[in-house]
Rosetta silent file (secondary structure, phi, psi, omega in degrees, C-alpha in Angstrom):
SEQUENCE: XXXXXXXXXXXXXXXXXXXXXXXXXXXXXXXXXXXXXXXXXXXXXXXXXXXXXXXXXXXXXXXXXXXXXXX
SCORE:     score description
SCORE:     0.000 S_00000001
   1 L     0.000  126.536 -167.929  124.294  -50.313   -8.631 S_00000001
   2 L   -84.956  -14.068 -177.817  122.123  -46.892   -8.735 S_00000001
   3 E   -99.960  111.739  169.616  120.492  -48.461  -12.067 S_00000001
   4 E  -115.528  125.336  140.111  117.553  -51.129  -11.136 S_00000001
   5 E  -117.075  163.536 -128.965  115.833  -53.172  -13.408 S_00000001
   6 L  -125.686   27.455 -170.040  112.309  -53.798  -13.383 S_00000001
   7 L   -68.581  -28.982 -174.149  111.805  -56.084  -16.706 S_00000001
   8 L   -82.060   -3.609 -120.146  110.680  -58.927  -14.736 S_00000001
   9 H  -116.686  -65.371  149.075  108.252  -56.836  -13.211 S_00000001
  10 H   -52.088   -0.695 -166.771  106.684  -55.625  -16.851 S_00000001
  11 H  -109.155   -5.415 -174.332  106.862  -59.010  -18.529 S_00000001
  12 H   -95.711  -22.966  178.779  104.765  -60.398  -15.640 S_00000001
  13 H   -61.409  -61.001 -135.599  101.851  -57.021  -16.169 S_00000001
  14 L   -90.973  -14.010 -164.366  101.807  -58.019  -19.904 S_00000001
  15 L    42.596   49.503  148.327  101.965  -62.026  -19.200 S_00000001
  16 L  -108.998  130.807  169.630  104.281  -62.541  -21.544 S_00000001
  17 L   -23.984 -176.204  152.039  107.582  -65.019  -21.137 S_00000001
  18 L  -108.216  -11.982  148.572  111.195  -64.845  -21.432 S_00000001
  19 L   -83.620    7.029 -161.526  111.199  -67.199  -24.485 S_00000001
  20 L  -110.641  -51.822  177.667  108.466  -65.644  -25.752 S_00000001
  21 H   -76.046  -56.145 -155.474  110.260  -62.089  -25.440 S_00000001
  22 H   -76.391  -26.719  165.000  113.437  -62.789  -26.639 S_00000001
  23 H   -43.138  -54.485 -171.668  111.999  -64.472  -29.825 S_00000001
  24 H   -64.380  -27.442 -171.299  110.071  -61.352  -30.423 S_00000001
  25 H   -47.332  -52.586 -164.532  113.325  -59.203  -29.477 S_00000001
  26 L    86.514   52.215  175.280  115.154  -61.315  -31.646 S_00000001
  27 L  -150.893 -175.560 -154.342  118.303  -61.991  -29.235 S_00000001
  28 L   -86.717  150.935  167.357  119.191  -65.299  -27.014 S_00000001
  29 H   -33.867  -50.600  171.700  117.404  -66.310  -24.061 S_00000001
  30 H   -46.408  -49.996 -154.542  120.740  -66.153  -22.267 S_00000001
  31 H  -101.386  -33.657 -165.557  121.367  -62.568  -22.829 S_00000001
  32 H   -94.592  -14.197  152.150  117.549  -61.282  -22.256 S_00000001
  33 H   -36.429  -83.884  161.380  118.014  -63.569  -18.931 S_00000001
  34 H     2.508  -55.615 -158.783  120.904  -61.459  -18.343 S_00000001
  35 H   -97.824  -12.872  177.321  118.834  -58.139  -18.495 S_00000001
  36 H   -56.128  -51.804 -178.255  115.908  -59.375  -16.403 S_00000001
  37 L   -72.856  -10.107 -164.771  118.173  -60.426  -13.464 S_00000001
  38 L   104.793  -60.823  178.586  120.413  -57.426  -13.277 S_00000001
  39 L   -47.851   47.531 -164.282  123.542  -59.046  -14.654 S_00000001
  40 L  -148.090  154.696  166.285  124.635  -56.935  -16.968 S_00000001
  41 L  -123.026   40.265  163.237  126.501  -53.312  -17.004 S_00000001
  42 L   164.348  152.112 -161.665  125.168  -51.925  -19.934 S_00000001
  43 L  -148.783  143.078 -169.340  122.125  -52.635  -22.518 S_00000001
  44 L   -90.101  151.412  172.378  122.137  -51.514  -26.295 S_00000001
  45 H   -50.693  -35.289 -169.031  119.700  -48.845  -27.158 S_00000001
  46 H   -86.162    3.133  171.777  118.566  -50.799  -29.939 S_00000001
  47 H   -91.960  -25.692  141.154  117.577  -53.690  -27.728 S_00000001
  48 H   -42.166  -74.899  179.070  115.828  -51.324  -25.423 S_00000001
  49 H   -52.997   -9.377  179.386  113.964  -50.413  -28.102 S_00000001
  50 H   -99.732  -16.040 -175.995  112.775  -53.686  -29.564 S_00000001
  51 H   -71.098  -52.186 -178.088  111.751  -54.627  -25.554 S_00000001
  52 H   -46.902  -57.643  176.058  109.984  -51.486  -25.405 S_00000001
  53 H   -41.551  -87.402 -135.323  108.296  -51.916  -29.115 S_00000001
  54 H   -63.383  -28.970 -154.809  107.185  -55.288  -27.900 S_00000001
  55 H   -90.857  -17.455 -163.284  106.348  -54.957  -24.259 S_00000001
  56 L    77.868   18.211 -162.547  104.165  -51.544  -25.282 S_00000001
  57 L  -130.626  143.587  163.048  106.106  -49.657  -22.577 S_00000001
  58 L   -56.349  154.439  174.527  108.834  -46.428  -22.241 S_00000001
  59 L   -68.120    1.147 -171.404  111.841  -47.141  -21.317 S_00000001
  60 L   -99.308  -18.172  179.806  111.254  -45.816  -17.921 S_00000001
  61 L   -90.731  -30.418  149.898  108.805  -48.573  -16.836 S_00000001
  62 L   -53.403  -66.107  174.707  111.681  -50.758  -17.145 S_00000001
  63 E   -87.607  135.660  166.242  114.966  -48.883  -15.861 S_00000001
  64 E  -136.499  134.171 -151.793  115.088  -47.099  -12.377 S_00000001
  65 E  -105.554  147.613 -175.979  117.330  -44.821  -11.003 S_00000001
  66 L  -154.698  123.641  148.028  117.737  -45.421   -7.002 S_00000001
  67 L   -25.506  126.057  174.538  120.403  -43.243   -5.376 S_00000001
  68 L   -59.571  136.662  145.062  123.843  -44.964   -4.153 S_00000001
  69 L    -6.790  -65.331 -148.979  123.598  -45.035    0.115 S_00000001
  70 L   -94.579   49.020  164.936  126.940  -43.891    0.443 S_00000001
  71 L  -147.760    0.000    0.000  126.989  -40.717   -1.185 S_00000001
């Protein structure tokens, strides 16, 4: 996947949870679990934006583009 994300990586700078976060998001544990780990192929803008509102961070501090190997 050329898209890495780096969510656990901001929620530990801000020392805030993942029950903590997804309360504030307002979406399930399960699913902000989901976006922490990778496991996902696609994230809604407007849930970017409520991480972002909350975490105090662009969306860029989060998502990272890393080149495919093989191409």
């Amino acid at each position: 996947m050329a898209i890495i994300l780096r969510l656990d990586r901001v929620m530990a700078d801000r020392k805030i949870s993942l029950n903590e976060l997804a309360q504030r998001v307002g979406i399930s544990n399960v699913n902000l679990s989901k976006i922490k780990t990778g496991k996902i192929s696609a994230v809604r803008f407007s849930t970017l934006n409520a991480i972002c509102d909350v975490l105090d961070c662009q969306p860029g501090d989060i998502l990272e583009f890393q080149r495919d190997s093989n191409q």
